[in-house]
C-alpha positions in Angstrom: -13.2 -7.8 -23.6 -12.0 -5.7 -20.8 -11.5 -8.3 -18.2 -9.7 -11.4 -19.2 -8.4 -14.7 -17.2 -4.9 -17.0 -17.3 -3.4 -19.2 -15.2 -0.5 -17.3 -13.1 0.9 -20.3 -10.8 -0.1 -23.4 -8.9 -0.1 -22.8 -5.0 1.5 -25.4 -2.8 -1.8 -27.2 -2.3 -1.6 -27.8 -5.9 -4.7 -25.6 -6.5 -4.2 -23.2 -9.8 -3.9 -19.7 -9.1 -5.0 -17.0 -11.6 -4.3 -13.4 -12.9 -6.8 -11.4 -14.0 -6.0 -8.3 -16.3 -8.4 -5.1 -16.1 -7.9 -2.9 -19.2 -9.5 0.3 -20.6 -9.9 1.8 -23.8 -7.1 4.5 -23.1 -4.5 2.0 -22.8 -4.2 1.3 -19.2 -4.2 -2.2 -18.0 -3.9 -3.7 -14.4 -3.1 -7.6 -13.4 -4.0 -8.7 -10.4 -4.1 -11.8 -8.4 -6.1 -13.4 -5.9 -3.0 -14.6 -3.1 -2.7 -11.3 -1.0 -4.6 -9.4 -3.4 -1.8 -8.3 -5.2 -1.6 -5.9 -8.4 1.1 -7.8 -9.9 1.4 -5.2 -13.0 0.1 -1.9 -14.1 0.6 -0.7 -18.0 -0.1 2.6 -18.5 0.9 5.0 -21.8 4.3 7.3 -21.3 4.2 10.7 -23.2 5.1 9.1 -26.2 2.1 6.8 -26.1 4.4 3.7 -25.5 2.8 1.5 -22.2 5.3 0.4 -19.7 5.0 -1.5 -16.2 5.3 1.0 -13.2 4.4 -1.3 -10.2 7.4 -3.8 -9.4 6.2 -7.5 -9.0 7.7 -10.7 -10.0 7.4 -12.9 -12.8 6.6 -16.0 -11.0 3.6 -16.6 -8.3 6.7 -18.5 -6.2 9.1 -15.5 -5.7 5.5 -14.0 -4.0 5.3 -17.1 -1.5 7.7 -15.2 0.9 6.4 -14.4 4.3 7.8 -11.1 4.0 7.0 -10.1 0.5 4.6 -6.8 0.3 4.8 -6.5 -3.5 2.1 -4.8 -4.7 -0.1 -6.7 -2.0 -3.2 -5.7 0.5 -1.9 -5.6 4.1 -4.2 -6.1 7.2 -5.6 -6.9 9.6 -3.8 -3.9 10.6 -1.2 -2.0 8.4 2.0 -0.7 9.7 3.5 -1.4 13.3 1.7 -2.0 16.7 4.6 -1.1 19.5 4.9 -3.5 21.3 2.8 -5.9 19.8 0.0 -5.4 22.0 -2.3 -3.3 22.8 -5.4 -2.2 25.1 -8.7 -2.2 24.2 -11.8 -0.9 26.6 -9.2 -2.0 29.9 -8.4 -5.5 28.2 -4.9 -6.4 26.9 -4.8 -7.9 23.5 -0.8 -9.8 23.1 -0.3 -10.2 19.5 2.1 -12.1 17.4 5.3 -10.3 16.7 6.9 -10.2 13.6 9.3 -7.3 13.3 11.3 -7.4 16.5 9.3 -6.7 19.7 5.9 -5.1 17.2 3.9 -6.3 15.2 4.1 -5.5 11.6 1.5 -5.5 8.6 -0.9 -7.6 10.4 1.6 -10.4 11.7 3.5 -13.3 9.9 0.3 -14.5 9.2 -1.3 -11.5 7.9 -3.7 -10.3 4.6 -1.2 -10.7 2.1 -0.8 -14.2 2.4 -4.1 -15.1 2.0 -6.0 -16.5 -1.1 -9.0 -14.2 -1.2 -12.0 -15.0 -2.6 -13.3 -13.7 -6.1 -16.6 -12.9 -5.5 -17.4 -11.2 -9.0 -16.3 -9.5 -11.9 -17.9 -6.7 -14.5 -17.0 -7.2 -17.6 -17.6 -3.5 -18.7 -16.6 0.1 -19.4 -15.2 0.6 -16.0 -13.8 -3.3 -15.3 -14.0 -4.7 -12.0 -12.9 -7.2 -9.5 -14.7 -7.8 -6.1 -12.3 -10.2 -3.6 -13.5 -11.7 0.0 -12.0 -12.9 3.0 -12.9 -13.5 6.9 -10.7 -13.5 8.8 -11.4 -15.6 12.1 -11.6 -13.9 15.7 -8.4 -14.3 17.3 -6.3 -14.5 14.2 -2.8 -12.7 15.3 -4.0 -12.0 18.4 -6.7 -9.2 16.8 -10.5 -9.7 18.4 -13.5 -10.4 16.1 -14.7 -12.5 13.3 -13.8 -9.9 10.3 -15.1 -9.8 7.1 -13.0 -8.0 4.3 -14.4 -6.6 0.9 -12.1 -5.3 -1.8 -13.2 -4.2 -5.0 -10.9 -3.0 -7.8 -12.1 -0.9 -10.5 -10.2 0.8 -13.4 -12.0 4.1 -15.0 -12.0 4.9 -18.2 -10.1 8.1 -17.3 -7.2 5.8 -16.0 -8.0 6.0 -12.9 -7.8 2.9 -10.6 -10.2 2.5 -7.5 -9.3 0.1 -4.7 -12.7 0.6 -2.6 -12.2 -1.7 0.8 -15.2 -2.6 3.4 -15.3 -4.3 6.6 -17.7 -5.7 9.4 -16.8 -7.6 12.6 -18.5 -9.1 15.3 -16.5 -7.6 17.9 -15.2 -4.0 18.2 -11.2 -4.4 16.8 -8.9 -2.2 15.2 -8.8 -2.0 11.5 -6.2 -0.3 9.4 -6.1 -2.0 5.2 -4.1 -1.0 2.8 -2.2 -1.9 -0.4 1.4 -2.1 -0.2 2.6 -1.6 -4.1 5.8 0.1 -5.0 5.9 2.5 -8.0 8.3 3.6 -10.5 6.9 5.9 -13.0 9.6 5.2 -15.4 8.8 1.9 -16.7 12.3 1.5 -16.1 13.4 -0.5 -12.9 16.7 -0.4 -13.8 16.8 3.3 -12.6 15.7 4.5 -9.0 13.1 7.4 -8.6 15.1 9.8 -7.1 14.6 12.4 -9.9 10.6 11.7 -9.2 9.0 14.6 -8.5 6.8 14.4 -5.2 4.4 16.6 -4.0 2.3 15.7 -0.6 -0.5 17.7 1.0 1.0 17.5 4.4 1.6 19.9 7.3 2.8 17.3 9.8 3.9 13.8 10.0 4.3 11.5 13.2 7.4 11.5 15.0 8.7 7.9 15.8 11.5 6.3 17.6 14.7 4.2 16.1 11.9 1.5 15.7 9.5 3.5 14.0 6.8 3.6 16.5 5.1 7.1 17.1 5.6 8.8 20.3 2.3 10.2 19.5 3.8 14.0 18.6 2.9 15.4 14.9 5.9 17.4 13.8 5.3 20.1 11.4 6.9 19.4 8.5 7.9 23.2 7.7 11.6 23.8 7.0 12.6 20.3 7.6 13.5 17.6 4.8 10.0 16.2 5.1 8.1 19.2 3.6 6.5 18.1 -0.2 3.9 20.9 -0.3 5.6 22.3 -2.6 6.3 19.7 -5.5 10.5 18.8 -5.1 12.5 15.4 -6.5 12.8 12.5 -3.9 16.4 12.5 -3.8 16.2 16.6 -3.0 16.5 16.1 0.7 16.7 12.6 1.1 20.6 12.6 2.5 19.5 15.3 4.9 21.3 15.3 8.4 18.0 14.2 10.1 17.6 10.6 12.4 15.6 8.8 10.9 16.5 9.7 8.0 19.6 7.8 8.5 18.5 5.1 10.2 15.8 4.5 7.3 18.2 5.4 4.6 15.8 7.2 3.3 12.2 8.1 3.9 9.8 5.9 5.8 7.5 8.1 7.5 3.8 8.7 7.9 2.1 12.0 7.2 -0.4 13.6 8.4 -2.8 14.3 5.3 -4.5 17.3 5.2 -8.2 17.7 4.6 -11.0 15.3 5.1 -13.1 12.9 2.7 -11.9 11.7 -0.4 -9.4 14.2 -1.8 -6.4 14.8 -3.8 -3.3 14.1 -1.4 -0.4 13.4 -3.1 1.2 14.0 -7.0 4.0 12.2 -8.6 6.1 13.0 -11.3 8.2 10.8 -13.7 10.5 14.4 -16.0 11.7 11.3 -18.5 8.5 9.3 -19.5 6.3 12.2 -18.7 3.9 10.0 -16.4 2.0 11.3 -13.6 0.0 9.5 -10.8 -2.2 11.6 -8.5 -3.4 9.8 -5.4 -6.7 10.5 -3.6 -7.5 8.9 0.0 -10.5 9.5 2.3 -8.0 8.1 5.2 -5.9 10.5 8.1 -2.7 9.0 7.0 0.0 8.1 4.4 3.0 6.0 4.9 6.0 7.0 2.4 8.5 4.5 1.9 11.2 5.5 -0.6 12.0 1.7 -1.2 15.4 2.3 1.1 16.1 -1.5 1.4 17.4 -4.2 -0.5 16.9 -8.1 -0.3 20.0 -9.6 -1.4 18.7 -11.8 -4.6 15.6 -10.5 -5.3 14.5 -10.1 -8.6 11.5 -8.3 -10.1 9.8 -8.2 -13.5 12.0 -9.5 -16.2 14.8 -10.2 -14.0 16.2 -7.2 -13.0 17.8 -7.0 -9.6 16.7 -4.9 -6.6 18.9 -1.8 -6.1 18.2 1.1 -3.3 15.7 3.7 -4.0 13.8 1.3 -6.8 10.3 2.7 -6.4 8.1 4.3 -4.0 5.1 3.4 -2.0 2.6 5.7 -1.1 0.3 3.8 1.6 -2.8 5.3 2.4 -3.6 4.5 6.4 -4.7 5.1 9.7 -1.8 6.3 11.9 0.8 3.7 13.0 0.0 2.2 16.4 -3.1 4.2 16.4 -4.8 1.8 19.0 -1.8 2.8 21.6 -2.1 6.8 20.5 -5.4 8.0 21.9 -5.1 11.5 20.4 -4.5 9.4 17.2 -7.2 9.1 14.7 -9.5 6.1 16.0 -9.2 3.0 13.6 -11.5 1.1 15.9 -14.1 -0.8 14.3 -17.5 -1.4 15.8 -19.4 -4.6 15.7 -22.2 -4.6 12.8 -20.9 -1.1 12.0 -19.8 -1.1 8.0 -16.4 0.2 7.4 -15.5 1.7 4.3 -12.6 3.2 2.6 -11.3 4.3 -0.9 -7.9 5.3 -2.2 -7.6 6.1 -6.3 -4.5 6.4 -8.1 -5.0 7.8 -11.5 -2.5 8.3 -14.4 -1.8 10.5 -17.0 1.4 12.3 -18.8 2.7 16.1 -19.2 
């Protein structure tokens, strides 16, 4: 069996909620779960051929009930921040609900990843998968349309996982999914990742202000902390005397991906357990987050506290607050028109 079924927690509706576990023949499995479509865990083999957990989640489906918890969750309607919380759309103003300040963040307090998606289907096969649904009513947050969100999750028998996302709406609305999990090659999240070695294929990334919404100018990323072209540890740069840099603690910044169409766009490097996770994106953008704050109390897989610098996300995206940067990619949807995106992040050792 290479899909199998248990009962992870019961929702506050009393409804059980379960995980299901994706495995492969070369000893990479994946749990997800249906509330925000999370990937609560992913084993995968070190160089030694010993598996170990390298996405932080929690042991229990009620640390996940938190408004604010990302954790290894699908984020939408519209990823990142909208300045402002609003914005205007064919001369019409759309207010939306604010959740970070004066924007909007992750699709609002009521967004994607606290929703109970649908299972749809799963193959039972080779290649596993899991296909999830949800529709998302027009007005929701403030966002226009009657949206309809696929997300299918496959793991290849190269260890390669596939999260393959489609849309449709009624109305023309902004659209910007992605999957918010936080990695730490090590198996270890006792340690941080700044010894990870991170390369990015990335000539530019969008400037921002103290609140992290773009000003709309690309800044090349060429002599400055924020160059990755050439494969360097996280923690390399990461004190540099830079702005946001400070402000973030750390890195929490979108680049601007070179290329087009599903490529290669980013490598990381665990020198300890010898893992490796390339990442491959058809989308303009990436957001890197180098996991720069901590929420006092947390507690993730086996109990281990939160500490600075845990993990790293690597969030494939449209720009931030694309809809209010017309020289932005466009993450408009149109109505009837199929949207349809894939990031992969595949694993292997060295």
């Amino acid at each position: 069996m290479s899909i199998s079924k248990r009962v992870f927690g019961v929702m506050p509706d009393g409804k059980e909620l379960p995980v299901y576990t994706l495995s492969n023949a070369s000893g990479t499995a994946v749990e997800v779960i249906p509330y925000g479509c999370r990937i609560v865990k992913l084993m995968t083999p070190d160089r030694t051929g010993s598996a170990g957990n390298v996405v932080l989640g929690h042991d229990t489906l009620e640390e996940y009930l938190d408004k604010m918890d990302f954790q290894g969750s699908t984020v939408g309607r519209f990823a990142n921040r909208i300045g402002g919380a609003t914005f205007t759309m064919d001369g019409k103003v759309y207010p939306l609900t604010k959740n970070e300040g004066n924007n909007t963040l992750h699709g609002g307090p009521g967004g994607f990843h606290q929703v109970v998606w649908d299972v749809v289907s799963t193959d039972d096969g080779e290649q596993p998968s899991i296909t999830f649904r949800h529709t998302s009513p027009d007005g929701e947050e403030g966002y226009p349309g009657t949206l309809t969100v696929t997300i299918v999750y496959t793991l290849d028998s190269e260890n390669g996982f596939h999260l393959n996302y489609t849309a449709v709406s009624d109305k023309k609305t902004p659209v910007n999914l992605t999957n918010h999990s936080y990695f730490n090659l090590s198996g270890d999240f006792r340690t941080n990742v700044l010894d990870h070695v991170l390369m990015l294929h990335a000539d530019g990334y969008t400037a921002a202000n103290d609140e992290l919404i773009p000003t709309g100018e690309i800044v090349p990323v060429d002599g400055t902390p924020f160059d990755f072209r050439q494969a360097k540890p996280i923690g390399q740069d990461i004190g540099a005397d830079d702005r946001l840099l400070k402000k973030c603690g750390g890195y929490d910044h979108n680049y601007a991906l070179c290329g087009a169409g599903l490529r290669k766009f980013a490598e990381v490097h665990d020198p300890k357990s010898g893992r490796v996770m390339e990442a491959y994106t058809d989308l303009p953008g990436v957001q890197f987050y180098s996991c720069n704050n901590v929420t006092p109390g947390m507690k993730f897989t086996g109990g281990v506290d939160a500490i600075r610098h845990q993990a790293l996300c690597l969030e494939t995206q449209f720009y931030p607050d694309s809809p209010n940067q017309p020289s932005f990619p466009s993450s408009y949807l149109e109505p009837g028109v199929r949207f349809h995106t894939e990031t992969v992040y595949r694993f292997s050792v060295k």
